[in-house]
Each structure stands twice: as C-alpha cells, then as structure tokens.
NULUM-748551 format. One line per 8 residues: number of its first residue (from 1); their letters; for each residue x, z, y of C-alpha. Coordinates in nm, 2 decimals. Layout:
NULUM-748551
NUM = a = X,Z,Y | ...
This chain:
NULUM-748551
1 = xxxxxxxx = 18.32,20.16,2.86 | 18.31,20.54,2.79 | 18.14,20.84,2.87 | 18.27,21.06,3.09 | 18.23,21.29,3.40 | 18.39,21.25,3.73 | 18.35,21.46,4.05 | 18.25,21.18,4.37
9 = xxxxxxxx = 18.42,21.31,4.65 | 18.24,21.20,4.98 | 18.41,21.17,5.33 | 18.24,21.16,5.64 | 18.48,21.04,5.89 | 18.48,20.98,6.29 | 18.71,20.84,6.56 | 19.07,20.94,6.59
17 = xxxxxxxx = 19.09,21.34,6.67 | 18.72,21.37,6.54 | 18.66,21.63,6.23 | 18.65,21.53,5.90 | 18.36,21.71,5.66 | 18.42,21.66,5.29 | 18.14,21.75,5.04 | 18.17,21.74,4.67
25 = xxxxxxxx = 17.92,21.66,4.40 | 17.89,21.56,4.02 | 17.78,21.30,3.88 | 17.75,21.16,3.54 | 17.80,20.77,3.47 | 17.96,20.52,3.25 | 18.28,20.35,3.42 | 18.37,19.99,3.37
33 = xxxxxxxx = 18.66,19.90,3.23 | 18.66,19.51,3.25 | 18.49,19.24,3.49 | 18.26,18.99,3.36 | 18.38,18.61,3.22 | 18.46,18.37,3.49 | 18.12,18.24,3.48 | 18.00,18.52,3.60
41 = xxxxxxxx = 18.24,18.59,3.88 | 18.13,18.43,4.22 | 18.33,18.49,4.61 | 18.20,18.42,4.96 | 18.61,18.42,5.16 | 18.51,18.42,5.54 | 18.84,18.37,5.79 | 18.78,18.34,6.11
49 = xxxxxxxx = 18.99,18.24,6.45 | 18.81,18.05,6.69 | 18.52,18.19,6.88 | 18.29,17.99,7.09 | 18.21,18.29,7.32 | 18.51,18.34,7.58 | 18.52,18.72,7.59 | 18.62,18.73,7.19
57 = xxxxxxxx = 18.98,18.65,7.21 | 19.08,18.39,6.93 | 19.31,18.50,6.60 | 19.63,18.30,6.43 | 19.57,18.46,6.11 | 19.20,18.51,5.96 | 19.12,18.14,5.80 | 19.53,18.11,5.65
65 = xxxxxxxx = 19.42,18.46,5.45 | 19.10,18.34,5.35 | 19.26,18.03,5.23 | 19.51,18.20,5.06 | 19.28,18.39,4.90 | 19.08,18.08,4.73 | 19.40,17.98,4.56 | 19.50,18.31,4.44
73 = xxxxxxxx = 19.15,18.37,4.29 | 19.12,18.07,4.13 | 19.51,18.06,3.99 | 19.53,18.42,3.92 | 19.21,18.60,3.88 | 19.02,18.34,3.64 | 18.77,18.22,3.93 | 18.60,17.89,3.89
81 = xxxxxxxx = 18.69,17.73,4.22 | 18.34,17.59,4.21 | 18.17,17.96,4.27 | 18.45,18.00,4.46 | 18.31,17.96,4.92 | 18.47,17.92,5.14 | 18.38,17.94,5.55 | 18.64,17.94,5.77
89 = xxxxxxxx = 18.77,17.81,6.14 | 18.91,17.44,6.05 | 18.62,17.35,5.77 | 18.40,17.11,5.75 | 18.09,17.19,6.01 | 17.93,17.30,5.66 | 18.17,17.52,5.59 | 18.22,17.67,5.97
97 = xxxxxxxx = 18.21,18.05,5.99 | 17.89,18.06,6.15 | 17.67,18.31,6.17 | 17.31,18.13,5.99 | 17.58,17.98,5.74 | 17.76,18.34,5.63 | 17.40,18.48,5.54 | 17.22,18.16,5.39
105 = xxxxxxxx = 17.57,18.16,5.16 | 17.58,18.53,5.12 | 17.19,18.54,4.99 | 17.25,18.21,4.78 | 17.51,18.32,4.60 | 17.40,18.68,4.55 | 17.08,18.49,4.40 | 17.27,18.21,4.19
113 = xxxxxxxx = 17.51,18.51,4.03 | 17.40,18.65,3.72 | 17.29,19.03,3.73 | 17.56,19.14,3.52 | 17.81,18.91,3.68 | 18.06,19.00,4.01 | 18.00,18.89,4.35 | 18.34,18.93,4.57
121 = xxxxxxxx = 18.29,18.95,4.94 | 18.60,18.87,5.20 | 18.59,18.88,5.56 | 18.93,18.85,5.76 | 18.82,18.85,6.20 | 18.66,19.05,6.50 | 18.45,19.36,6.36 | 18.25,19.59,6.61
129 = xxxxxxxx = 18.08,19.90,6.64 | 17.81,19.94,6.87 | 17.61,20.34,6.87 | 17.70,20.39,6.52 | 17.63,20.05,6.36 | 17.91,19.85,6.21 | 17.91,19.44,6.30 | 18.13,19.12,6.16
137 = xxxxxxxx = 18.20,18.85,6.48 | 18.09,18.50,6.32 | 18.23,18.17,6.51 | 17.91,18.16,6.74 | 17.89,18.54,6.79 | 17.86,18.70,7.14 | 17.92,19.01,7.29 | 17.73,19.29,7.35
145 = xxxxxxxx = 17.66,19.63,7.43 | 17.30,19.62,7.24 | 17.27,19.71,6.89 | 16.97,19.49,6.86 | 17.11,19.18,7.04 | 17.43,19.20,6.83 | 17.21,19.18,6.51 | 17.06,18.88,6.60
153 = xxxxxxxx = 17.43,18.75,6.73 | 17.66,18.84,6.46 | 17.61,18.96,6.09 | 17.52,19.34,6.04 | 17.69,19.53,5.75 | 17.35,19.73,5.71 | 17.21,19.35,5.67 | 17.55,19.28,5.42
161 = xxxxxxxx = 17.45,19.58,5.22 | 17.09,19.47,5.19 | 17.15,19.13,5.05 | 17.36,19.29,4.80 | 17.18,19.55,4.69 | 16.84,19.32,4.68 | 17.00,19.09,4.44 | 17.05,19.31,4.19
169 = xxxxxxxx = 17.42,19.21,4.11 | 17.59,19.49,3.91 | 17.96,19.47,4.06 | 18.02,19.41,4.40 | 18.38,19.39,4.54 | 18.46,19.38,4.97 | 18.78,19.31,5.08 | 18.74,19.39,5.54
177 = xxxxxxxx = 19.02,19.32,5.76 | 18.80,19.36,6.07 | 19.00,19.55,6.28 | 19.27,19.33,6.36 | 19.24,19.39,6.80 | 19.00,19.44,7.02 | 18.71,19.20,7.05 | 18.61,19.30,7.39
185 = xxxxxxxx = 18.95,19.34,7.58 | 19.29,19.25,7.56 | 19.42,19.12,7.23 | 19.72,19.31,7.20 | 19.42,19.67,7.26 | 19.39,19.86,6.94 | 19.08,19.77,6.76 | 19.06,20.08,6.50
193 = xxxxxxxx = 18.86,20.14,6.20 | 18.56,20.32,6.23 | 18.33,20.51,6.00 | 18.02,20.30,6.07 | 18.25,20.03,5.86 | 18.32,20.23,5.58 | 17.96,20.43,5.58 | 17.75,20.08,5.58
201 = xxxxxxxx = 17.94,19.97,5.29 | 17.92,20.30,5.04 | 17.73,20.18,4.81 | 17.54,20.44,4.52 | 17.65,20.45,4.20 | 17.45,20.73,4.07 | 17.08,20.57,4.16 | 17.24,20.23,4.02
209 = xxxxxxxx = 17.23,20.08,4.35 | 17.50,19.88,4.18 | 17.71,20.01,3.84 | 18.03,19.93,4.03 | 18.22,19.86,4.33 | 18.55,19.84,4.52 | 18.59,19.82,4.89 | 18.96,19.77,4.99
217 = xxxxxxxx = 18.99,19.81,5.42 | 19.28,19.63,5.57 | 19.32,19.99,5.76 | 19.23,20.34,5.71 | 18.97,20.49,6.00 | 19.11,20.54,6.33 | 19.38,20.24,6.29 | 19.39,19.90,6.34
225 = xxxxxxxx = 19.55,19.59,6.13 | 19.82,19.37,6.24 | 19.89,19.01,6.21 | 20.24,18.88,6.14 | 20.34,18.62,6.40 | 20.59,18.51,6.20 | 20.41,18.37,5.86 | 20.02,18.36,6.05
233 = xxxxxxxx = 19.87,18.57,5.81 | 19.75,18.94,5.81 | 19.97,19.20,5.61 | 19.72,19.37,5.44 | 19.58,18.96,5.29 | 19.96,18.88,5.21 | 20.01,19.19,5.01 | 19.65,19.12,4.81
241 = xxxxxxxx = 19.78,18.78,4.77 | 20.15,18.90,4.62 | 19.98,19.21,4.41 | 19.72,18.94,4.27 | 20.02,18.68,4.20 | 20.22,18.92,3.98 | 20.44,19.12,4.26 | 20.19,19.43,4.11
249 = xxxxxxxx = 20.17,19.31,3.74 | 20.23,19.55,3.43 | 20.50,19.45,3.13 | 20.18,19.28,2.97 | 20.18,19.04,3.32 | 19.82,19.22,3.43 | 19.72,19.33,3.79 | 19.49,19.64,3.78
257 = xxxxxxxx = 19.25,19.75,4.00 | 19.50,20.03,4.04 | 19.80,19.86,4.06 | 19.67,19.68,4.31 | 19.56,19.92,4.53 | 19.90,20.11,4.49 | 20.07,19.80,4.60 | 19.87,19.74,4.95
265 = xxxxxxxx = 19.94,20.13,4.98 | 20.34,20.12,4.94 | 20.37,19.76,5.07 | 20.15,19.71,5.42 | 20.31,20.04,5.57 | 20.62,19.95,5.56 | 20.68,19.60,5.64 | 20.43,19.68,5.97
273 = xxxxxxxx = 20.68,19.96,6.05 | 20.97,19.73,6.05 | 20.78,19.44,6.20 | 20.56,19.59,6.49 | 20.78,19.86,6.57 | 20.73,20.28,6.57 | 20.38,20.16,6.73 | 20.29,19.95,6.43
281 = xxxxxxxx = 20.11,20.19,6.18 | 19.86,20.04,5.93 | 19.76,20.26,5.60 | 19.53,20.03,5.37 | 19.21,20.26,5.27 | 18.97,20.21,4.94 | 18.67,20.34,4.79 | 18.60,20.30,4.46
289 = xxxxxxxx = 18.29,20.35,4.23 | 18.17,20.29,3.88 | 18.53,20.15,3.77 | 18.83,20.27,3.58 | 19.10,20.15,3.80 | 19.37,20.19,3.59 | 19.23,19.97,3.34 | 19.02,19.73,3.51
297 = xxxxxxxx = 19.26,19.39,3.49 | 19.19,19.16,3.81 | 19.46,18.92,3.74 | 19.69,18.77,3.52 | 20.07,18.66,3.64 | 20.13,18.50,3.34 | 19.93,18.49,2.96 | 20.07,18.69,2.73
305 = xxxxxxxx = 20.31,18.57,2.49 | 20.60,18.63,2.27 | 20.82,18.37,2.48 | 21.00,18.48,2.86 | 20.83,18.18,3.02 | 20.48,18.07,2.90 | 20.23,18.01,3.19 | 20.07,17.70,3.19
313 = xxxxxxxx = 20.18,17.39,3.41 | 20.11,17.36,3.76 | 19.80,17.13,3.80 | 19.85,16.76,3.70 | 19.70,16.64,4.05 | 19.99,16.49,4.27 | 20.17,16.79,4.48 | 20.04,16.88,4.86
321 = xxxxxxxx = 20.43,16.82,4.94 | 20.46,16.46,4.75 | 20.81,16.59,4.68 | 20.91,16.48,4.33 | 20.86,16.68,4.00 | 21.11,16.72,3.67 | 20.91,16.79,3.33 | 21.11,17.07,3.18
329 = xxxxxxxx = 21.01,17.06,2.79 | 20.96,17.38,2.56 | 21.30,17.53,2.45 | 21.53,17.78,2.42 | 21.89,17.88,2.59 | 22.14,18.12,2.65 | 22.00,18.34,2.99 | 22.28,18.52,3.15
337 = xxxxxxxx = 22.71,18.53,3.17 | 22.82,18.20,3.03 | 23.15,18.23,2.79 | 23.45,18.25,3.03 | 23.27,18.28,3.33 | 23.46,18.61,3.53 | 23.26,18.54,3.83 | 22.94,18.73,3.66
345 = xxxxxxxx = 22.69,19.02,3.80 | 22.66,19.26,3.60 | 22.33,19.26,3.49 | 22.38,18.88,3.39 | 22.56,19.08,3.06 | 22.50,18.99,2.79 | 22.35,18.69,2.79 | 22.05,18.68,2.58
353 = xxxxxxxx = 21.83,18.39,2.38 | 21.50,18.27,2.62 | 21.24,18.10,2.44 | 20.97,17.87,2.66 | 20.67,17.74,2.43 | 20.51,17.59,2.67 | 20.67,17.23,2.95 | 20.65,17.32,3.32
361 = xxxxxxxx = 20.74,17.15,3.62 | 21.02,17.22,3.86 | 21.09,17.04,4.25 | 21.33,16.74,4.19 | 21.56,16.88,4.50 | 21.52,17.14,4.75 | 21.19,17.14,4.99 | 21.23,16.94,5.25
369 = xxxxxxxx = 21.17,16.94,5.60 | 20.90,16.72,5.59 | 20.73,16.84,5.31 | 20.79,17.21,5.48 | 20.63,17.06,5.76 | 20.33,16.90,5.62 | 20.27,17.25,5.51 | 20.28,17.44,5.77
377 = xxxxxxxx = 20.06,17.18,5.96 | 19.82,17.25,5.73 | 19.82,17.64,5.73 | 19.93,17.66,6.09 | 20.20,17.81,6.08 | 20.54,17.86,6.25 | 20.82,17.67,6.15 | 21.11,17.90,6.03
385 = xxxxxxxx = 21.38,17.97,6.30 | 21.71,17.76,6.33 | 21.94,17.98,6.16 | 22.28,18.09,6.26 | 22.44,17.76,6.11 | 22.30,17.38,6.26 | 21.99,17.30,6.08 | 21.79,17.02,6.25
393 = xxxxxxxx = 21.41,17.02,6.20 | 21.38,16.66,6.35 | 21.56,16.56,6.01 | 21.28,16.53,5.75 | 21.50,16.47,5.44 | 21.69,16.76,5.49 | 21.65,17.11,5.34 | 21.44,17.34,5.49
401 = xxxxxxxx = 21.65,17.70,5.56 | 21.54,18.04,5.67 | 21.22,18.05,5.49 | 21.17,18.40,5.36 | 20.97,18.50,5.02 | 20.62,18.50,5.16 | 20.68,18.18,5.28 | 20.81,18.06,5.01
409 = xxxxxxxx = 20.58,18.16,4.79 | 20.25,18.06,5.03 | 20.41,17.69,5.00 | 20.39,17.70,4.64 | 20.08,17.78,4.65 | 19.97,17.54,4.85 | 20.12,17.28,4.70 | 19.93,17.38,4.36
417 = xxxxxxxx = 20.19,17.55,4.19 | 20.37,17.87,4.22 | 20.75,18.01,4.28 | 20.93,17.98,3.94 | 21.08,18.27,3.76 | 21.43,18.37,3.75 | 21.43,18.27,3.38 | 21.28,17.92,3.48
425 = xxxxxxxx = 21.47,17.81,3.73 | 21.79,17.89,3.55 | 21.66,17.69,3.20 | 21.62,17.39,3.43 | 21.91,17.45,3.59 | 22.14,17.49,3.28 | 21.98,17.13,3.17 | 22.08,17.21,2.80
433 = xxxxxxxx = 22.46,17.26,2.90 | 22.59,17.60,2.85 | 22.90,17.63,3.10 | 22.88,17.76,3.44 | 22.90,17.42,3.56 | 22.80,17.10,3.50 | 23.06,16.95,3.69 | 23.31,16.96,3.97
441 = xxxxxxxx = 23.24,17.21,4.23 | 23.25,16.98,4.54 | 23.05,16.72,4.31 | 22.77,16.92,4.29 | 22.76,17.14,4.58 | 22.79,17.19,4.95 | 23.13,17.36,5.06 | 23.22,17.49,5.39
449 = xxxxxxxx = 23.49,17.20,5.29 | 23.24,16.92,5.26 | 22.96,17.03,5.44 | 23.09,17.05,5.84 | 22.89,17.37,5.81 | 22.55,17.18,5.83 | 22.26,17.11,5.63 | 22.29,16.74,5.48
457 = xxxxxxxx = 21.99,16.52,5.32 | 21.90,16.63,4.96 | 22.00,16.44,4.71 | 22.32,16.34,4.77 | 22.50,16.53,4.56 | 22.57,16.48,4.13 | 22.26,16.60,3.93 | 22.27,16.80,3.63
465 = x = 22.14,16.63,3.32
C-alpha cells in the first residue's frame, strides 16, 4: 500500500430528469493494492427467477449468472469453492433464495470471514424502491407499497449494509443487477436504477467503516438491465464472467479491478444496442473506495510463465458432457504458416517456436448434440437455432452448430474446463506433424463434395495422430 491523497467525489443522484448535486471533499487514506489469500476470500452469489408471489413476474436469467459466477470465482479469481454460497432458484430447499436463508448466510459468513479477509456480495433479480428506501425481492418476497412491510418481506439494503459494517470485515465487494424489469407491472416495463440503490450501499472509507470497497451496478441510475433471450443470462453477468476469464487480462494474464470495470463499460453498451434495439441502453455504473484499481489483480487467465500455454489441466473429475478427452503432453512446435503452405493469413507469418510445460486436455471430437444438450438442460438455456444449412437436433451424435462465443465458452465452463487457446488447439491439432495436413482432404474433412451439405456424426472421419 502507499500513502497518498485523493479527492472523493460524491454524487447525489435522482430519477431520470431529476438534478444531480456534486460535492467534493478530501480525504487522506492508504489504498489497497492487493486482496487477501484465498482463505480469506468468502462470496454469498444470490440468482433468482421464480417468485412465489404472483404479482412478481418470474426471470430466465438471475440463477444461470449466479451460477456462472461460482465457477468463474473459483477457476479464475483463487476462491475456495468451499467459502464460495450459493442461493439460487433450482437449489436444494437449503440453498433456495429465500428471504430468512439470504440473511442467516449473509451474517454467517460476514462472522466466519476474517477481519482482514474479503467478503463478495452478488445479487442478480427483482430490486425495489419504496419512499426512498432501496429493497432486494427474495423467492418468498411480496409486494408492497409499505416501507415497513417490505422489510419484513424482502431484504433491506439499509439491513445489507448493517451486517456488513457490524462484522467488521475490511473489504467488501457488491456486484447488483437488480434492475432487470419491473417487479410490479409488466415484464417488458423499465425497471430503472435508482439512487436509494446506490446511496444504501456507499459505504465510508474515511471513518473506516470498511478500508475498501467496490460496488459494480448492472446499470447506471435512471436505466434498467437487460437479459439476453438468447444465451439466458444478463449482459452485464456475462461480461464479469468474460473480463474475469481473461477477455480483460493484461500481457502478464491479470484482470484488474480496472480492467475490469473498463470492460463492462465498453462491452455491455454495445452488444445491448445491437441486441435490444435503439431502445436497449444499459451503461454499467461503479463506485469505488479504498482501492487502487489499476493495480488491484482480481483474476488470473492463466499463471505466469515463460511458455505460450501453461495453465493448469482442467479438473481430473469426469466432464459434465461425458464426451471423451485427449491428454496433450508438454512440448514444443512450429505455431503458424507451414513450409509450402500458399493458402496462409498473414498474420500466421512467420511461424514461430511454442513451448507448453505443462499436459492439458482437449475434446476427442467436436461437442455433440447431446452433450450440448445436457448442457443447456442444466443452465436452461435455449438451444442454438437451426442454421441456414440442415442440422438436426434430434441427432445426438452429431455436431452441435450455431453456437456463438458466449456459449461456447459457458459450456466449457460448465463442463469444468475452459475454451482452449489459439496456440492450444493448433499444438493438438498439428499432433507432432508439421505439414498443413495430415492427410487427404476428403479423408479428414467434410466437403460440400462429401457432405450432402449436412452435418454428419462425429467421428467418422481419419484422426490425426
């Protein structure tokens, strides 16, 4: 940590078309520049979709990004996945976003994590304001207009805050995606951010109410978030996910505080624009206290080393997909434009010697349809749509098409692994043979010549060594 002297800039914001006041003071405090060891890093993920009361129209999306979320801390952000909880619609009854379960959790954990340790807080559903006081919807909430009621109904941020700030923890992260539509109406009515959210959760560095804290909004005030139909998850959780994963990662393969906020700010913007239309607008919002984002490292793609490709193997535990895995052993090969090859890009020129230190395991054959399928059974999602050529999702060995990178890479994760790298998939690829191909074209491929322009089972075809 170091010394040094910021100016706190605090904004007191209202309802769309409301005045903004700014106010500007000094303070004086050490910023931290690291989060604790893993031991000390504890998370309370809370997703959810269903509601008991009939007035609170159900989500597609909250319990896939808490999920997601799980995996990604505990693969990427050096979580132990047992101080790792998570409540969300499809759990266990234990584990069932209720309201008595989110604050007997919430106080357990804030009491179990060590002082100096990190206590991360997720919530992905219905959020409400009622006269100035900001609400999250548990499973079991119910509607009302009465501030009191809804206290005793749903969980109070004031009553978030407390917990937090009772338990003495020094670093407190909140990820809210609370605004996705409007609990009391129709689901498609906006559902925008308001400042009883973002005022409830401010919390004071100076008096060393906590040393630091991050709070990262799905939306800024006056917005609401969106849900992708599509992939059944929120943009704003599927950026965090990709940032966290390595689409936000430095040379040195490290996701900042930072970086990370930079991503959800570039990212969530635009793919909302092109998916919901000129109506679609969704700005992520942060505040940030105590911390030097630019050198606070929340994740890791990949460890450092001197080699292209050396993260670890994917778990040893059989695959979610029970698709079938290749051991690729540690080597070396020629990346790029193979010798004779004129059907090069050119930035596969010149090729260039790519170390791996360390084995990893790659899919046997493409996914299949059934192992797509168990998947998205399991996250409840969409199947991809039949593309413009015949692909036939009744056929479970075939290859599954269409899928795009978020998809993709959710599978992955799901299945306990990741998406390989470029430099990865072309090692196993390449099999120690350093020609373009391994064999005859129509051997090893399908052709429009072989193919009758559909998909065909995998494994059919010659495989490389």
């Amino acid at each position: 940590m170091r010394r040094t002297r910021i100016a706190l800039q605090i904004v007191s914001s209202f309802l769309v078309g409301a005045a903004v006041t700014v106010a500007q003071r000094d303070l004086v405090h050490d910023e931290i520049a690291s989060l604790p060891p893993a031991a000390g890093r504890y998370a309370l993920l809370i997703g959810v979709d269903q509601y008991d009361d009939g007035n609170i129209p159900d989500l597609t999306a909250a319990a896939n990004d808490a999920r997601a979320l799980k995996r990604t801390l505990i693969t990427h952000a050096g979580f132990d996945e047992d101080r790792v909880v998570l409540l969300a619609s499809g759990e266990p009854d234990s584990n069932l976003p209720k309201r008595a379960t989110i604050l007997t959790r919430l106080s357990n954990i804030a009491r179990a994590a060590p002082k100096d340790g990190l206590l991360l807080l997720s919530f992905s559903g219905h959020g409400i304001e009622r006269r100035g006081e900001a609400f999250l919807l548990p499973s079991d909430a119910a509607l009302s207009d009465d501030p009191r009621l809804l206290g005793d109904v749903s969980v109070s941020l004031t009553r978030v805050r407390q917990i937090l700030r009772e338990s003495g923890i020094r670093q407190v992260v909140v990820l809210l995606d609370a605004c996705r539509n409007n609990p009391g109406g129709r689901a498609a009515a906006p559902n925008p951010l308001t400042a009883a959210f973002t005022n409830a959760l401010r919390f004071d560095v100076r008096n060393r109410e906590v040393s630091a804290f991050a709070v990262l909004y799905a939306t800024s005030v006056g917005e609401r978030a969106w849900e992708s139909a599509s992939s059944g998850r929120g943009y704003f959780s599927m950026a965090i996910e990709e940032a966290l994963s390595g689409r936000a990662a430095n040379p040195r393969g490290e996701v900042t505080l930072g970086s990370l906020v930079g991503y959800l700010e570039d990212h969530v913007p635009r793919r909302v624009a092109l998916d919901i239309g000129p109506h679609g607008k969704q700005v992520p919002y942060h505040e940030v206290g105590g911390y030097k984002p630019n050198d606070l490292v929340l994740s890791v793609a990949s460890p450092p080393s001197a080699a292209v490709g050396a993260p670890p193997a994917p778990p040893p535990s059989r695959p979610a997909d029970r698709l079938r895995y290749m051991r690729i052993p540690p080597g070396s090969f020629q990346m790029g434009c193979s010798p004779g090859d004129s059907a090069c890009d050119p930035d596969e020129s010149p090729a260039r010697e790519t170390r791996f230190d360390h084995p990893f395991e790659i899919g046997q054959t493409e996914v299949t349809v059934a192992a797509y399928r168990a998947f998205a059974a399991a996250t409840r999602r969409a199947m991809p749509r039949t593309p413009y050529f015949n692909a036939d999702w009744s056929k479970p060995d075939h290859p599954i098409v269409n899928v795009d990178w978020y998809d993709a890479n959710a599978f992955c994760l799901w299945t306990g692994g990741r998406l390989p790298t470029g430099a990865e998939w072309e090692y196993a690829a390449r099999a120690g043979d350093g020609t373009s191909r391994y064999g005859l074209l129509r051997n090893i491929a399908w052709l429009s010549t072989n193919s009758r322009y559909e998909t065909n089972p995998v494994a059919l075809k010659d495989p490389n060594a």
